[in-house]
N, C-alpha and C positions, 0 to 999 in steps of 0.2 A: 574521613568517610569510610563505614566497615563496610564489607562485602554484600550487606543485606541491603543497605542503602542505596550502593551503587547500580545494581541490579534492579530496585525500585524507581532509582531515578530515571534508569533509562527506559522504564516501560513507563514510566508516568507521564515521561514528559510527551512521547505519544499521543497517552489516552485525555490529556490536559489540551487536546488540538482538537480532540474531538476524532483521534482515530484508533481503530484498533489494531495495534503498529503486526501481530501475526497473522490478520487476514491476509491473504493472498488466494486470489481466485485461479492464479496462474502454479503453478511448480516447477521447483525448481529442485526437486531432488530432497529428502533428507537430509540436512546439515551433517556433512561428516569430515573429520580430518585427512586432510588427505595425504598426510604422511603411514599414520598409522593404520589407516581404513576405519578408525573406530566413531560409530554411530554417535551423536549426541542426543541426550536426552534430556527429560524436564526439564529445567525454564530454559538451559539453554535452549531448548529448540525456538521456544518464545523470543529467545534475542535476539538470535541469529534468521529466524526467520522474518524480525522486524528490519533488515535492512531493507538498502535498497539494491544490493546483487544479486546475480540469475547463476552464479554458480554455484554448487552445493558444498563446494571442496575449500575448509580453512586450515589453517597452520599456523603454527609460532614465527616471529622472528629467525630464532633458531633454526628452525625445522625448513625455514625458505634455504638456509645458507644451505644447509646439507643436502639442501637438494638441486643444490645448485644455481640456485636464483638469489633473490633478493626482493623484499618489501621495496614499493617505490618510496623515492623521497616524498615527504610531505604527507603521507597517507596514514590516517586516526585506526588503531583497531577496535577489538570490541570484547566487551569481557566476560568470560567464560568462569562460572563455580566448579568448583570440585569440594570434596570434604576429605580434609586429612586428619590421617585415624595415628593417634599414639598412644601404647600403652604404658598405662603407670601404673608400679605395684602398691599396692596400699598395706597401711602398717601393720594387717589382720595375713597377710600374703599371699591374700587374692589380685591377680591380675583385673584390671579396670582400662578399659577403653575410652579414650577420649576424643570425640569428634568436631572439629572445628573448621568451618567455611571458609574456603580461600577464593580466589581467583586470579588466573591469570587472561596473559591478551590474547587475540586470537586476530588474525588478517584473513579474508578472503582472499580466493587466487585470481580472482579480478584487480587487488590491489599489488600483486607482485610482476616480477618479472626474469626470464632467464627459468623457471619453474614450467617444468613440463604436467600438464593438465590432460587427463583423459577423457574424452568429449562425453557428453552426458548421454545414458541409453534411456532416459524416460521419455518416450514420444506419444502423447497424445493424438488421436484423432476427432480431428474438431473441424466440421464441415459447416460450410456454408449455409447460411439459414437465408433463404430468398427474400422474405418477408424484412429482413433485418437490412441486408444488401441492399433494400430499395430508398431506407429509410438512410443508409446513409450515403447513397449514393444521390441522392436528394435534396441534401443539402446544398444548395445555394450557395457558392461563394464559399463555401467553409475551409478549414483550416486545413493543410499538409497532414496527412498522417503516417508517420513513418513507425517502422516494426525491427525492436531488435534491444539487447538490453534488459535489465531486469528489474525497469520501472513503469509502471503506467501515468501520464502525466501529460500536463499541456501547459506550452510556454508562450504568456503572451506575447512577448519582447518579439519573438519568431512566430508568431500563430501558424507555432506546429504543435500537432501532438507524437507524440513517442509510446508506443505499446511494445511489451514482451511479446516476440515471435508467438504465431498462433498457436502450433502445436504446443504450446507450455500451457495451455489452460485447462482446466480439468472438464469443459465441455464448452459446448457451442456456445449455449446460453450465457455461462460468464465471461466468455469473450466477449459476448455484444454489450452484455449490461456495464461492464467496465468502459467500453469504447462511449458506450451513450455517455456515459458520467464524465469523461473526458468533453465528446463532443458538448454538454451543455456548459463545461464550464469555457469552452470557445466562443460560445454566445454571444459572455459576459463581456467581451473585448468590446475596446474602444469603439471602433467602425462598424458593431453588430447594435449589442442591448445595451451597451457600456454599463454595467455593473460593479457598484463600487469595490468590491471583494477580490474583482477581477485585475480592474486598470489601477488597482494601490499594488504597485506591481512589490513593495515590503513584506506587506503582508501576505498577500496571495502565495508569493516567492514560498515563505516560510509555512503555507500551508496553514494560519494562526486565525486565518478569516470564516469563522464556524459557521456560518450564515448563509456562506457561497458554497460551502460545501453540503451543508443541508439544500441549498438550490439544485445543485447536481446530483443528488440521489436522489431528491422526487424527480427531474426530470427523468432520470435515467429510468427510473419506476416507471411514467406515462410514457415511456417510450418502448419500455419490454413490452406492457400492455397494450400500446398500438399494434406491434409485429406480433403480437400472438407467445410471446413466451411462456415456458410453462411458467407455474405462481412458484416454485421452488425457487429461480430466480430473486422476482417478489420479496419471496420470504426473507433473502439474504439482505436483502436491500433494507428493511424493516429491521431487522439487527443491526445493520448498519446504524442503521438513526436512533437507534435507542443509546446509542450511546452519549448520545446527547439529552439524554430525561434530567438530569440535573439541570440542564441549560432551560431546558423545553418547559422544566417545572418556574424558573423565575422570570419567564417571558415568555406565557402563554400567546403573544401572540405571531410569536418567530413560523410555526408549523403554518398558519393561514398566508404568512405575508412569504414566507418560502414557497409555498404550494403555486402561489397567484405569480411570482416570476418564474417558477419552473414552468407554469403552463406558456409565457411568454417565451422561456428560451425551447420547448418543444414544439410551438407554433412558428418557431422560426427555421428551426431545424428540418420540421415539416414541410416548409414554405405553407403556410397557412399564414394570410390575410383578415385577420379578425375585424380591423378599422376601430378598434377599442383598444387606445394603449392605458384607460384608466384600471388599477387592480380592484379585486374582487372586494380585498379588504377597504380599501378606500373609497368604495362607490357604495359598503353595504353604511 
């Protein structure tokens, strides 16, 4: 596999789940080495910004030893392009440039150890929005929410969710509308709406169940729009799901049959009592 491939695979296999692996509502710094200080750019910023760590700071191998640490055992890196430039004279005795794609690997310094880390100075201010606060403080019975890390996610096995520390979000708004998306896919759990997407804990796990994740970003949608968010919000959300217009195009009727359980898993989140558990699509 050349360099061009491998750099495709790893963003496809992302965008093949239905997600788009460099959104991030939250910040985590600029990807930058943190041996040499130097910035990463173009797609690398796209790969590195698709994991799932909240440091900004990556390194080689190498670059762990000399600084004193080490990669942990057992930990995957990730792969960074460069273009290396050789020149060849040609038989006219003109010098010629020749550029060719490489890459090498690259470790976050959440994956190493013994490696001294400068704590990150991007702090956001991201205040509480009342309106949102009620809505999840609302919630009936709902799941643990714990804050810290540099993934946003909810595990049913534990019905906890896990979010990045607040101040890493780039405002109030995508704090909540990430947490909504989280909370609706807690819904989905066994002892709530049990939703199949949810309790196929294979699938879910891997993120592979397109359908549950189109459920949690309309709910997360009817939920900004309950608390009053601005539509900029909205707007992301709605990118969000276009990433699924391929899907959306061979089963036109996923967006109605998603709509009608996001309203159920926002009614529950709400504590609203409908007494109509039959969907919209199946009663029309």
């Amino acid at each position: 596999m050349n360099t061009y491939e491998i750099v495709s695979a790893r963003i496809l296999e992302s965008l093949e789940r239905g997600v788009v692996p460099w959104r991030k509502p939250w910040s985590c710094g600029a990807p930058r080495n943190l041996f040499s200080g130097h910035e990463y750019r173009g797609v690398n910023v796209l790969i590195l910004r698709s994991t799932r760590h909240a440091s900004p700071f990556w390194l080689t191998y190498r670059q762990a030893r000399m600084l004193g640490g080490s990669v942990r055992r057992g930990e995957h890196g990730y792969p960074i392009v460069f273009w290396n430039v050789s020149e060849q004279q040609a038989t006219d005795g003109a010098v010629q440039k020749r550029f060719v794609l490489r890459h090498f690997t690259v470790f976050n310094a959440e994956q190493t150890e013994g490696v001294h880390v400068p704590p990150s100075t991007e702090v956001q201010r991201v205040d509480p929005i009342a309106e949102c606060e009620q809505v999840v403080a609302g919630y009936v019975g709902g799941p643990v929410i714990r804050h810290g890390g540099g993934r946003a996610c909810y595990f049913p096995a534990l019905d906890e969710i896990r979010m990045p520390p607040r101040e890493q979000f780039t405002s109030s708004e995508e704090y909540y509308s990430t947490l909504f998306h989280e909370l609706a896919h807690s819904t989905g759990a066994v002892h709530r709406l049990a939703r199949k997407g949810v309790i196929n804990q294979g699938s879910f796990a891997a993120h592979g169940y397109a359908f549950e994740e189109l459920v949690a970003e309309c709910t997360s949608a009817f939920l900004a729009a309950h608390a009053g968010i601005s539509l900029a919000t909205l707007d992301n959300s709605a990118a969000y799901i276009a990433s699924w217009a391929k899907k959306l195009r061979s089963e036109p009727r996923w967006i109605v049959d998603a709509a009608s359980q996001a309203a159920k898993a926002a009614d529950r989140i709400l504590g609203r009592r409908t007494g109509n558990e039959v969907s919209d699509a199946a009663a029309a």
